[in-house]
DRENKOLVEX-566265 format. One record per residue (C-alpha): x, y, z negated; residue number from 1; residue in three letters. Coordinates in Angstrom, 1 decimal, m for minus. Example, Ala and Ser with C-alpha at 12.3 -4.5 7.8 and 13.67 -1.06 7.14 Angstrom:
DRENKOLVEX-566265
east|north|up|k|r
12.3|m4.5|m7.8|1|ALA
13.7|m1.1|m7.1|2|SER
end
This chain:
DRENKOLVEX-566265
east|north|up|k|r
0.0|0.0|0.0|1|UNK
1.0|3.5|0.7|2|UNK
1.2|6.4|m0.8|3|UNK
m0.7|9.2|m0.1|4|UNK
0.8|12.5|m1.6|5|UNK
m1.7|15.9|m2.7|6|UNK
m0.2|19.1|m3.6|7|UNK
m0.4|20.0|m7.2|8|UNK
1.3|23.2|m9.1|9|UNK
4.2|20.5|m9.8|10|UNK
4.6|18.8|m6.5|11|UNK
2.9|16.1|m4.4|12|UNK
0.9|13.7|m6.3|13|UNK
1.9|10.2|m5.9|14|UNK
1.0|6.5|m7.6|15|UNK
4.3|7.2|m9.6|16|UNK
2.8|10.3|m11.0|17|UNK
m0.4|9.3|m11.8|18|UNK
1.2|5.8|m13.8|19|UNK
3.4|8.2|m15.5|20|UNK
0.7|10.7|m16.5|21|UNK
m1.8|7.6|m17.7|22|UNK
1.6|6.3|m19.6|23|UNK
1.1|2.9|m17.4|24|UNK
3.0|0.7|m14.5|25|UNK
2.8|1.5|m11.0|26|UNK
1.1|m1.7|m10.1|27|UNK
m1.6|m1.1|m13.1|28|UNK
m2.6|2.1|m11.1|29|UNK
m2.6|m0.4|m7.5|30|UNK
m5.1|m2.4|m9.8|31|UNK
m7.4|0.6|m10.2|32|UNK
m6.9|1.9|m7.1|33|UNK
m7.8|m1.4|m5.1|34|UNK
m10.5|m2.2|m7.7|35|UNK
m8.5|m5.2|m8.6|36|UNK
m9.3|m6.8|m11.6|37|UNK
m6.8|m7.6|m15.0|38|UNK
m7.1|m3.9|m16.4|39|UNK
m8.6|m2.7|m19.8|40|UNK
m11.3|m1.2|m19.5|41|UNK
m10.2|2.3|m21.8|42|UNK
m6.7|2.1|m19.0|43|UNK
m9.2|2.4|m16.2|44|UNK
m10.8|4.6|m17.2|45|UNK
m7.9|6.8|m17.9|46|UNK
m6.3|5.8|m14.5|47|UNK
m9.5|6.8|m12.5|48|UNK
m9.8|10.2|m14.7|49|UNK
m6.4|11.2|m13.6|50|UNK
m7.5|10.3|m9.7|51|UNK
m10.5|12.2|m9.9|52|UNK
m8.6|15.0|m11.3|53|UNK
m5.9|15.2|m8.5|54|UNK
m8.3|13.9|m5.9|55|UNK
m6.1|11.4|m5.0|56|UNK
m6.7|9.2|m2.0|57|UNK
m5.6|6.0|m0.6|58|UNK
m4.1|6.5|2.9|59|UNK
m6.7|5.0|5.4|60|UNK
m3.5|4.2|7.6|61|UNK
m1.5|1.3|5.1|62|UNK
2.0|0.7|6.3|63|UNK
3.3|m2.3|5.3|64|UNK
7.4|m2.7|5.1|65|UNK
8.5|m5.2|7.6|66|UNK
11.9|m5.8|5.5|67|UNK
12.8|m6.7|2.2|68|UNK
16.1|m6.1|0.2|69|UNK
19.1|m8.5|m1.0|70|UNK
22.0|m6.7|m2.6|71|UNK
25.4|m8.0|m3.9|72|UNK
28.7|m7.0|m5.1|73|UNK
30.6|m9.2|m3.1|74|UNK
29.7|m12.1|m1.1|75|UNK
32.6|m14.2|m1.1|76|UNK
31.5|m17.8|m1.2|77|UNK
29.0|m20.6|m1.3|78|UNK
27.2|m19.4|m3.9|79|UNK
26.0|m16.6|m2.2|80|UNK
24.9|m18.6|0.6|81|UNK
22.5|m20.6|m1.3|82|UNK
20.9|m17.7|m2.7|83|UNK
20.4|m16.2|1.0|84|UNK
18.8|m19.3|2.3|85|UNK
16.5|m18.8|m0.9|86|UNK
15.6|m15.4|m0.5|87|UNK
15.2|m16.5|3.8|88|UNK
12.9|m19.1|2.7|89|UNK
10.4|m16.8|1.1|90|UNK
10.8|m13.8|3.2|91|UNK
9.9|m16.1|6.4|92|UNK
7.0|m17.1|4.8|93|UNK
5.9|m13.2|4.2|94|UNK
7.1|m12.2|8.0|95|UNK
9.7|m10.2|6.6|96|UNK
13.2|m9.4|7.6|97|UNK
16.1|m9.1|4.9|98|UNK
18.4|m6.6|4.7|99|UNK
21.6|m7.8|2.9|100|UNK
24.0|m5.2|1.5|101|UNK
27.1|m5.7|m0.3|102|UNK
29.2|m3.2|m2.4|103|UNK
32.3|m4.4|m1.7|104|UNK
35.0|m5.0|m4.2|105|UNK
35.5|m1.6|m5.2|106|UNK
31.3|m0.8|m5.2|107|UNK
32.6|2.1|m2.8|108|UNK
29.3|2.0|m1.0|109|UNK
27.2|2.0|m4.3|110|UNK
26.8|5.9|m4.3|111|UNK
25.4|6.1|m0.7|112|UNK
22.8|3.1|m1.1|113|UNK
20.0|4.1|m3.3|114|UNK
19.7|7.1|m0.6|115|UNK
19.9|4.6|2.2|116|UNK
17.2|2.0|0.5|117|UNK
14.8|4.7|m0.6|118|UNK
14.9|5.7|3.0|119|UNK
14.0|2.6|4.2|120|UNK
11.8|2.1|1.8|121|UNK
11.9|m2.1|1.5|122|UNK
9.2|m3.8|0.0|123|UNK
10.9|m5.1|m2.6|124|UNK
14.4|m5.5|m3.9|125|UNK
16.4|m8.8|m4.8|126|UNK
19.7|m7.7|m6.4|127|UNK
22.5|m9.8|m8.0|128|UNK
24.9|m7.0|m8.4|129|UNK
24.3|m4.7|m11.7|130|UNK
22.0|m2.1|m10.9|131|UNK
22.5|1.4|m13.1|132|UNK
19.2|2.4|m15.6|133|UNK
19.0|5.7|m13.1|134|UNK
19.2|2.9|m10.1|135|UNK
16.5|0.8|m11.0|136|UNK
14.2|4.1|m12.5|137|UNK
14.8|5.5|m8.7|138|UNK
13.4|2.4|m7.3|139|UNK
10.4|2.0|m9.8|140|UNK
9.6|5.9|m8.6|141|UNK
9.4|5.0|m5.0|142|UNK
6.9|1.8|m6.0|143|UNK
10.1|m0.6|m4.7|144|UNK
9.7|m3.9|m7.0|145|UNK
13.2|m4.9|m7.8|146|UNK
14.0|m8.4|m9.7|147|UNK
17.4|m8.9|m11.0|148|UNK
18.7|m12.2|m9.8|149|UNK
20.8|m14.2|m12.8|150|UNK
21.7|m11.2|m15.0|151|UNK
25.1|m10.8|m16.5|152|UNK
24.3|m8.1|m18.3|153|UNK
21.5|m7.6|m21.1|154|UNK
18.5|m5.9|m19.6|155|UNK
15.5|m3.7|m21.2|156|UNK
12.3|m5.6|m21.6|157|UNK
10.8|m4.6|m19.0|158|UNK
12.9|m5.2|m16.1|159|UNK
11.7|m8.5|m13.8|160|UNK
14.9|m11.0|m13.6|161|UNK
15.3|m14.8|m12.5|162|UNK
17.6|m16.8|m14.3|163|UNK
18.9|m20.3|m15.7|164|UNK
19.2|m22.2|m18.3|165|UNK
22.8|m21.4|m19.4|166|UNK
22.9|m22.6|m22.5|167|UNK
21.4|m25.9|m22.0|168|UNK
24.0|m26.0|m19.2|169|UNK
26.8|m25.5|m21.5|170|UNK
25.7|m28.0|m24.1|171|UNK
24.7|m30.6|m21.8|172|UNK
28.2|m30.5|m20.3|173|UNK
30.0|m31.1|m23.2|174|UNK
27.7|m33.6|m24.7|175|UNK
28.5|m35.9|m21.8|176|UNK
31.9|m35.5|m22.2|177|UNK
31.5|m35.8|m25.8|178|UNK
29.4|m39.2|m25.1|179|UNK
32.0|m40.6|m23.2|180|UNK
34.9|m40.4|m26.0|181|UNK
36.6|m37.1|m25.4|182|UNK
37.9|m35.1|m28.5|183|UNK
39.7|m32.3|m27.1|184|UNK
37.5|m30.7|m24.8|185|UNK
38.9|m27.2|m23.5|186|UNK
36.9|m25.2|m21.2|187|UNK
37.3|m22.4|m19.2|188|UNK
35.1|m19.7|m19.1|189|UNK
34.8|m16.7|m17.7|190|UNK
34.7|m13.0|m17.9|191|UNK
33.4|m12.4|m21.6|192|UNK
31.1|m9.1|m20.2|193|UNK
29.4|m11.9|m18.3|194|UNK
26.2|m12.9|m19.5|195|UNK
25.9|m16.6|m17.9|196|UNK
29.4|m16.7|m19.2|197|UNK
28.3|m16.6|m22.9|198|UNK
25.7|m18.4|m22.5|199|UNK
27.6|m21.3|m21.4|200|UNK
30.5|m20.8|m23.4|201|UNK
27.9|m21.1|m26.4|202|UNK
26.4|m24.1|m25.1|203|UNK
29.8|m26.2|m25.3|204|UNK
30.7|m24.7|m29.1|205|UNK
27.0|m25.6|m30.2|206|UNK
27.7|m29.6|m28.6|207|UNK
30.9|m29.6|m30.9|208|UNK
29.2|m28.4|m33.5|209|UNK
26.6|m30.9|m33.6|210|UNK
28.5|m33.3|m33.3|211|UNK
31.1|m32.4|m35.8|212|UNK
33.8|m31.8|m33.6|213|UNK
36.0|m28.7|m34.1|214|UNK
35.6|m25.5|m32.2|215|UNK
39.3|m25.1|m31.4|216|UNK
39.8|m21.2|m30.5|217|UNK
43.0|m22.7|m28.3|218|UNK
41.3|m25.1|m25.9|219|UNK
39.1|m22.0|m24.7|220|UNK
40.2|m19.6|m22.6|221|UNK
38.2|m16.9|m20.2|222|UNK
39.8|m15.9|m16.9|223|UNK
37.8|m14.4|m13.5|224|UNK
35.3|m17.0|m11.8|225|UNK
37.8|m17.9|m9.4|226|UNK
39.6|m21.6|m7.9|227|UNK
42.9|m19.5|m8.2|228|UNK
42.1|m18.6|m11.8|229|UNK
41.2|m21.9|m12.8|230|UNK
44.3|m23.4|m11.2|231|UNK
46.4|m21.0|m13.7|232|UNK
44.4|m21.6|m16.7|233|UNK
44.2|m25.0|m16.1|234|UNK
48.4|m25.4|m15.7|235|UNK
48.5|m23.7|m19.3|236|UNK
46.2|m26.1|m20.6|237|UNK
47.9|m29.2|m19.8|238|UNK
51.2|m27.9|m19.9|239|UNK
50.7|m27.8|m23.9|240|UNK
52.3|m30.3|m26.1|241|UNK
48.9|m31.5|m27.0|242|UNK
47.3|m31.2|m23.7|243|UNK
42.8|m31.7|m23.4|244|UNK
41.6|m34.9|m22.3|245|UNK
38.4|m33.2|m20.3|246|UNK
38.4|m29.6|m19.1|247|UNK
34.3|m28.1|m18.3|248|UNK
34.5|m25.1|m16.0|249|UNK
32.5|m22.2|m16.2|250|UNK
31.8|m22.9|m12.5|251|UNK
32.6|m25.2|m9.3|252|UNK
35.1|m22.4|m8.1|253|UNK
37.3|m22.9|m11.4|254|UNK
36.9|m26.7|m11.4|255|UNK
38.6|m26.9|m7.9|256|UNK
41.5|m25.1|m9.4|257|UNK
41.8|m27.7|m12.3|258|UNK
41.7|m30.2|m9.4|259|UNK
44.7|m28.5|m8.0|260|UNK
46.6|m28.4|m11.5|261|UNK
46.0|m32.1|m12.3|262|UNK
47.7|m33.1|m8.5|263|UNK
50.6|m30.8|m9.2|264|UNK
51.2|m32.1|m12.7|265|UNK
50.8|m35.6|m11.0|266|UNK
47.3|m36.2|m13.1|267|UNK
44.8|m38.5|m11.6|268|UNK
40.6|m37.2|m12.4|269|UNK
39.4|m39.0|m14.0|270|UNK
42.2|m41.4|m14.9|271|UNK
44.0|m39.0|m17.0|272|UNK
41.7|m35.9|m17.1|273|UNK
38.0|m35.7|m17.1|274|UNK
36.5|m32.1|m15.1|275|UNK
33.3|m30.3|m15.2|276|UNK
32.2|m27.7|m13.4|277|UNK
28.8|m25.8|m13.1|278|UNK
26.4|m24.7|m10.1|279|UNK
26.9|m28.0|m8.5|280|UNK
27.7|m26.3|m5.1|281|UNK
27.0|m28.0|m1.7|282|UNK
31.1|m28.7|m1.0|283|UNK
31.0|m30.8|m4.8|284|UNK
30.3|m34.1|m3.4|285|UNK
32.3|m33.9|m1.0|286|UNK
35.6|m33.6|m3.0|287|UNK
37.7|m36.2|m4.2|288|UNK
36.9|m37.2|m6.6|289|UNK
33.3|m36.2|m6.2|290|UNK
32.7|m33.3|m9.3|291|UNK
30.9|m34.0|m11.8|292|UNK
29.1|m30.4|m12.7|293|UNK
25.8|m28.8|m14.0|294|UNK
23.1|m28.2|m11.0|295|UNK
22.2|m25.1|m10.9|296|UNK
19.4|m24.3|m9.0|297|UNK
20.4|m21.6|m6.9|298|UNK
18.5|m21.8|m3.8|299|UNK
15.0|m22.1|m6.3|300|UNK
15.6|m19.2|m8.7|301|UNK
16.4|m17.2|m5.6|302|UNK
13.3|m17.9|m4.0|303|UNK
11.4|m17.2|m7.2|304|UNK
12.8|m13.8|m7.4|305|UNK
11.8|m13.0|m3.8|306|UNK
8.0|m14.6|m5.1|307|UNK
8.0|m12.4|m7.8|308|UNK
9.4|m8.9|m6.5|309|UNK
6.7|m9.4|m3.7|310|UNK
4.1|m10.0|m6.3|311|UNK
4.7|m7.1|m8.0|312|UNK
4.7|m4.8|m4.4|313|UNK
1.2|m6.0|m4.3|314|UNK
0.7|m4.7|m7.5|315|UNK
0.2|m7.8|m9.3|316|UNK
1.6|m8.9|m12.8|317|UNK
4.0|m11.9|m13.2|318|UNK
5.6|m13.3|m15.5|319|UNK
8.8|m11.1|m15.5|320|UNK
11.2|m13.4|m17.0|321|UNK
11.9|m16.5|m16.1|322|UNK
15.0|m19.0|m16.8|323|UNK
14.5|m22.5|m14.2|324|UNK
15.9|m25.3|m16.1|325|UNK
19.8|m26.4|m14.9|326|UNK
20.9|m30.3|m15.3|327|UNK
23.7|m32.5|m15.5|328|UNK
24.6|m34.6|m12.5|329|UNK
27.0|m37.2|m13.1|330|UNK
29.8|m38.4|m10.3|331|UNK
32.6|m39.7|m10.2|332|UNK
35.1|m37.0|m12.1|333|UNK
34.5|m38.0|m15.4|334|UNK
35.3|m41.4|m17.4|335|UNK
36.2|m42.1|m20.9|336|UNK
39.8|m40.7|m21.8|337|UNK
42.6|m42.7|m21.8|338|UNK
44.0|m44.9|m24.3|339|UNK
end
């Protein structure tokens, strides 16, 4: 739905203005406007006041956006590819085209592409780069839904998102290793300003915990999400006097580097070290041997945050947080440790 602007002392009276006057959402005013139902009756009433006041109109000419709106930092591997077939999926299904923008590794392009998306006025955003408060307020102004795919960062109430389970990820990881015989267990996270991260990293202390195993501070360390970082934290780690028996990853990227660490040290997985990574990208079968890792289910949580940034455009009310379940699947990388 359009907007259809009338002058005013302050300005041109939009959907933004009216929600903001009535102290309620843009899509709570699409409600009243399209006589849709799920409103109090008191909020109506107060909505429709304010219309009546401004003599506000719905454009008999609707445009409807022919393009919706994927935005990352940096797309630099397969895990950005299964959340663009996710996102593809959806937006198929809605005739829509997606525009996919990337920051770049120095977000040099940040600054130019609110402007840019406000001009082309999308209808909706899917971003899984961090979006500023003033970002996502410039958005909500415009009536552009925008869902946060798998935050890093914490997030006010009332912004949409779509994540995992990365907690349950975490634990379930290490319980398996923990089920097989390993004592030390290292893992490698990553960045601690990551939220995922955390999560994870919490997930593998509370399975030690429980089963009343030590949380040794020296089998953890956090380094960038990366196969090179994980090679070098993964040579530290076994080049210890006492070196771990399993190594979980805070992703498949950092698992391949442990795979590369263990051949140079002349270590065969799962022979002499158990590894688990997490996401359980497409390329994890396929290595040998085959990773054992935590599905993630990328291509599904994108798709669900395409769903629900559409729902909202058409001014409905979804659940706005939602965390799809991750899960363990077993191959061939892990074993019990040796003797």
């Amino acid at each position: 739905m359009s907007e259809h602007p009338h002058e005013h002392a302050a300005g041109p009276v939009t959907i933004s203005y009216i929600a903001e006057s009535a102290g309620v959402s843009v899509p709570t005013v699409s409600k009243v406007i399209n006589g849709r139902s799920g409103v109090a009756a008191d909020t109506r009433a107060r909505v429709e006041a304010l219309i009546s006041q401004y003599g506000y109109r719905k454009s008999s000419a609707v445009q409807r956006s022919t393009t919706m709106e994927l935005v990352f930092d940096q797309l630099e591997h397969m895990w950005g590819v299964e959340i663009i077939r996710g996102v593809e999926r959806v937006a198929r299904e809605h005739r829509l085209g997606v525009v996919l923008t990337e920051f770049g590794p120095e977000r040099s392009t940040i600054r130019y592409w609110i402007d840019d998306t406000l001009a082309r006025r999308p209808a909706c955003v899917v971003t899984v780069a961090h979006l500023s408060e003033d970002q996502r307020n410039r958005l909500r102004a415009r009536g552009i839904p925008c869902v946060v795919f798998d935050p890093t960062m914490e997030l006010p109430d009332d912004v949409p998102f779509v994540g995992a389970t990365n907690w349950s990820g975490g634990r379930s990881a290490t319980r398996h290793l923990i089920g097989l015989g390993h004592r030390r267990i290292a893992m490698i996270s990553g960045p601690d300003d990551a939220l995922c991260c955390r999560a994870r990293l919490d997930g593998y202390r509370a399975a030690l915990e429980s089963a009343g195993l030590p949380v040794d501070a020296g089998l953890i360390t956090r380094t960038d999400l990366t196969q090179q970082d994980g090679q070098v934290a993964a040579l530290d780690l076994l080049n210890r006097p006492q070196p771990p028996t399993a190594i979980f990853t805070a992703n498949d990227l950092q698992a391949l580097g442990v795979y590369q660490a263990a051949r140079s040290l002349g270590l065969r997985i799962p022979d002499d070290l158990s590894v688990v990574g997490f996401d359980d990208l497409p390329i994890t079968p396929l290595l040998d041997p085959p990773l054992t890792t935590v599905h993630q289910p990328l291509f599904e949580m994108a798709s669900a945050a395409t769903e629900m940034a559409l729902a909202l455009g058409r001014g409905e009310n979804p659940q706005t947080g939602i965390e799809l379940a991750t899960t363990l699947t077993i191959r061939q990388s892990t074993a019990p440790p040796a003797r």
